[in-house]
C-alpha positions, 0 to 999 in steps of 0.5 A: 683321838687327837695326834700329839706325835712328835708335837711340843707342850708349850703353853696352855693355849695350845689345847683343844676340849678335845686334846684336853679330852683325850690326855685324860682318857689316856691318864686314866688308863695308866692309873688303873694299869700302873694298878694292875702292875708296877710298869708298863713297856710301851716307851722301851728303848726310848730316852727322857732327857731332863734339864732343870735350870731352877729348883724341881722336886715334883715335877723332875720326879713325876717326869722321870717316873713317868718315863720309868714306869713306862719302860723308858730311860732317864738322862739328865743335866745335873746342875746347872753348876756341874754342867758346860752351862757353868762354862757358857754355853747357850740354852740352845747349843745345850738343847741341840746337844742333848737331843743327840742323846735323847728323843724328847727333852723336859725343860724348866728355865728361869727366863719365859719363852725359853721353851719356845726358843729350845723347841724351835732349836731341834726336831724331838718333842719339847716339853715346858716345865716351866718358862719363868713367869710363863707357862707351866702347861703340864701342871695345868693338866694335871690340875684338870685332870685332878679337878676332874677326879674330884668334882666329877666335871669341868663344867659350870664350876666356880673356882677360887684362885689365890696368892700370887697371880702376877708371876705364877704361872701354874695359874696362868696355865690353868687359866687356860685351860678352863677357859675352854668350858663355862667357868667362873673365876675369882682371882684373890691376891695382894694388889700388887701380885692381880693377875696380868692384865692381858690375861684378864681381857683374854677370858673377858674375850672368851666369856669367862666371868672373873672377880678380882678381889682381896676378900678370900672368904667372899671367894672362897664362899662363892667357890666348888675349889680354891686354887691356892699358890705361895708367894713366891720369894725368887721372883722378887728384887725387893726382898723387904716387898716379899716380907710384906707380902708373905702371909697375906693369905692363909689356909687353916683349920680356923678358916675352913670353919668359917667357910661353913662348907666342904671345899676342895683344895688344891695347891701346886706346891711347895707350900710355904704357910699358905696352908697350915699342916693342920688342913692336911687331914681335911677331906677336900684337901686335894693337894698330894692327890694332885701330885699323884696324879702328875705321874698319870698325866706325864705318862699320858703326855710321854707317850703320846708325843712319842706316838706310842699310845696303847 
C-alpha cells in the first residue's frame, strides 16, 4: 500500500492510480466500520488543528469529525478576527505556532500557494483545504471516491463540468485526478469563467479528450456525470460581472426532462441557484452523498499521513 506517513496533501498531481487506489480502499473500510460502531481509536492521543482563513462548513466539519470519529482531538484558530492573524502575524510564524500544538494541520487560505508556503514552515503533515484559486485536493478524492460509488468505476467515462472553471478549484483538482484513467471531458461555462489555459493543454499532453462549450444540454447529453459548481460572488472585484453571470447555468427539474436520460449529479456545495430544490429527490442527485462521503475519505486521509492505518 502506498506510504503517505508524515507526507503533506497539496495539490491533485500529486497522486498516483495507485495512491488514489489505496485511500479508497481505506475510506471503504471507515465506512463499513463507522457501521458497526460510532468510533473508532486509531488516532487516540493525536491532535487535528484546523485553520480556516475563508468561510467553511463542509469541509472544517468532515475534517474534525473525522479525526473525532477516529479517537482524535480537535484545535482550531476560530477566526481570523479573534486570533493574532488580527494583529499581524505571518501565515508562517502561525503555522509554526501551531504545530507546537498539534501533529497535522488543515489549512484553507484565500491566497494560492499558501499551502505550499506553510508546508514548507514545519515538519507535521499539512493539509490544502483550499489555496485560493488553487487547489482543493481532498475535495478532489472525495468526489472519486464518490464518482466510484455511483458509477462503479473510474474508467471510460464521460464527465460533464459546469459553472465556474477559471477560479474553482474544486474542479482544477479533480481534473487531476481523472486525468490519471481514459476520461472525456466536457468543460461548460460563461467565456469568461473557461477553464485555465494551462490546465487544458495539461490533459491534451495526457491524452484527455475535452470540449470546451456553453451549450450544457449538448454536454450533458453526451455525459455518465455532470460536475456542477456555483459562480462563486467572492472571486469577483466587479460585483456588477457577478451579476451578470450568476444563473448562466441551472439544474431543475424541467431540464433533467429534457435530458431524456438518468444522470448522476454532483456538486461540491454550496449551492447557490445552479440547482433547484426540486432535483433533490431525483435518483442520481449525488450531492449530499458526496458529503457524506468526505468523512470517509478524511478519515482515510488522517490516518494515513499519521501512519496508523489498520
Amino acid at each position: 500500500m502506498t506510504n503517505l506517513k508524515g507526507k503533506d496533501i497539496l495539490h491533485g498531481n500529486q497522486f498516483s492510480k495507485k495512491d488514489i487506489e489505496a485511500i479508497i480502499k481505506v475510506a471503504s473500510n471507515f465506512e463499513k466500520g463507522l457501521k458497526k460502531k460510532d468510533s473508532l481509536t486509531l488516532l487516540k492521543g493525536k491532535i487535528l488543528a484546523t485553520l480556516f482563513y475563508e468561510p467553511s462548513t463542509r469541509t472544517r466539519l468532515s475534517f474534525e469529525a473525522a479525526m473525532q470519529r477516529l479517537g482524535g482531538g480537535v484545535i482550531s484558530m476560530g477566526s481570523v478576527e479573534s486570533s493574532s492573524v488580527a494583529k499581524g502575524e505571518t501565515l508562517t510564524d502561525t503555522v509554526r505556532t501551531v504545530s507546537q500544538y498539534a501533529d497535522v494541520i488543515v489549512i484553507r487560505h484565500p491566497r494560492t500557494g499558501s499551502a505550499r508556503e506553510a508546508a514548507d514552515a514545519v515538519p507535521i503533515p499539512i493539509i490544502n483545504a483550499g489555496d485560493g484559486t488553487g487547489q482543493h485536493p481532498t475535495q478532489a478524492l472525495l468526489d472519486i471516491y464518490t464518482i466510484k460509488k455511483e458509477l462503479g468505476s473510474l474508467k471510460n467515462l464521460t464527465i460533464c463540468m459546469v459553472g465556474d472553471l477559471k477560479y474553482g478549484r474544486t474542479v482544477h483538482a479533480l481534473v487531476e485526478l481523472l486525468s490519471l484513467y481514459e476520461t472525456r471531458v466536457y468543460f461548460v461555462s460563461p467565456p469568461t469563467l473557461r477553464i485555465p489555459e494551462e490546465i487544458t493543454s495539461n490533459l491534451k499532453q495526457k491524452g484527455i479528450e475535452i470540449e470546451e462549450t456553453e451549450d450544457m444540454m449538448k454536454a450533458a447529453s453526451a455525459s455518465d456525470l455532470i460536475y456542477m459548481t456555483r459562480i462563486q460572488k467572492e472571486r469577483f472585484t466587479d460585483l456588477s460581472e457577478y451579476e451578470k453571470l450568476k444563473g448562466s447555468y441551472i439544474i431543475n427539474e424541467e431540464f433533467l426532462k429534457k435530458l431524456k436520460k438518468k444522470i448522476t449529479i454532483l456538486h461540491p456545495l454550496p449551492r447557490v441557484d445552479e440547482i433547484s430544490t426540486d432535483v433533490d429527490d431525483y435518483p442520481g442527485a449525488a450531492y449530499f452523498r458526496q458529503m457524506r462521503n468526505g468523512v470517509f475519505v478524511r478519515m482515510a486521509l488522517l490516518s494515513m499521513v499519521l501512519g496508523r492505518t489498520p
